[in-house]
N, C-alpha and C positions, 0 to 999 in steps of 0.2 A: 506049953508056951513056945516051947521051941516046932513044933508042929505047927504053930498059927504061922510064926515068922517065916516061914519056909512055904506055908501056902502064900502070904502075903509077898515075897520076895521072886515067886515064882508068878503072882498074877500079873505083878505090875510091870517084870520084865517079857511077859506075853503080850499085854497090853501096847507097850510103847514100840514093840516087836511092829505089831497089826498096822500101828500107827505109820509108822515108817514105810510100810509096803502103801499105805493107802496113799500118802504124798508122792512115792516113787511112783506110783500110775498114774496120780491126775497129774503128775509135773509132763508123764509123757506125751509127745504131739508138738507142733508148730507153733512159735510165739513170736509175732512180733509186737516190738517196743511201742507204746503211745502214751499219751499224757492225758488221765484222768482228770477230770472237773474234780472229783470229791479227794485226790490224789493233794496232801500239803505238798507245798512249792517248800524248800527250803529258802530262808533268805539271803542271799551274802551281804555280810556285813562287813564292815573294817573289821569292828572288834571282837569277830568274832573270827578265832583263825583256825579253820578247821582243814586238814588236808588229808586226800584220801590218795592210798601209793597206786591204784587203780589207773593205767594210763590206757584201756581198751572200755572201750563202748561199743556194746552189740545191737544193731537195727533187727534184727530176728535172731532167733536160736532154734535150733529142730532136737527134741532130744528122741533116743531110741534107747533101746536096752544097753544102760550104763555107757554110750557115747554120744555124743553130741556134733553138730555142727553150728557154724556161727558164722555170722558174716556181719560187716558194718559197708561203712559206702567204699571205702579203699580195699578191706582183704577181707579172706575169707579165715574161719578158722575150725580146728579138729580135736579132738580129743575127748576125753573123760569123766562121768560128774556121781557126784554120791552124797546121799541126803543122808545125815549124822543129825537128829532130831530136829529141829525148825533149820537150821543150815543146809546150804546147796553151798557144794564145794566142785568145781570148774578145773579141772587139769589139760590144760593144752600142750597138745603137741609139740611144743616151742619149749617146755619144761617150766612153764609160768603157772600158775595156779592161784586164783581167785577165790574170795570166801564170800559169802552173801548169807543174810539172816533173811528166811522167810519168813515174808509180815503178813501175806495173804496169799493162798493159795485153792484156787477151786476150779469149777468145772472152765472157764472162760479170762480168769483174770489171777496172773501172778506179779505179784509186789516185792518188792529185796530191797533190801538195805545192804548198802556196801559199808567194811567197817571203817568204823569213825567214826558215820555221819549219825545224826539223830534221828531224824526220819524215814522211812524209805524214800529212795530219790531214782528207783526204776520201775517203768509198772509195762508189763507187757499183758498182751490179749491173743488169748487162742487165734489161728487163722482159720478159716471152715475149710 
């Protein structure tokens, strides 16, 4: 029994291993931000009072081996990123740091939800 648990223990944390590396290479490459048709809008509503501490919005991101850059239409930005199972965690330069649940991620189209919110409400697309 205790032989099962220990193959079992040892396949699953290989598993989730492989998985991680497999995100960490399709996330690598050029992405800028667009809005998908099949992408839900979230709604604002009054009663619905949802706020996210997130005051940086990126028009593209370029990632490389474990740093990244970024830029929106005022600055640009530098720093850090590491995938911790569906999470993409953003360390800048500036000593701020971001957290995002990955809700889709493949060859041309990555999706994040910032937390708080209930949907994803960022959807970026590979550049060629």
């Amino acid at each position: 029994m205790k032989n099962i648990l220990s193959f079992i223990i040892i396949f699953l944390s290989s598993f989730l291993l492989s998985q991680q590396k497999d995100s960490e290479n399709l996330i690598k490459g050029k992405w800028d931000f667009k809005v998908f048709d099949d992408t839900i809008a979230f709604p604002i509503l009054p009663e619905i009072n949802i706020k996210t501490s997130n005051k940086i919005f990126l028009n593209s991101i370029e990632f490389e081996d474990k740093t990244f850059s970024a830029k929106n239409k005022l600055d640009k930005f530098d720093g850090k990123w590491i995938v911790l199972g569906n999470h993409l965690i953003l360390y800048f330069s500036n000593k701020v740091s971001l957290l995002y649940e990955i809700m889709r991620l493949n060859n041309d189209r990555l999706e994040l939800k910032e937390e708080g919110m209930l949907v994803p409400n960022l959807g970026y697309q590979r550049r060629n």
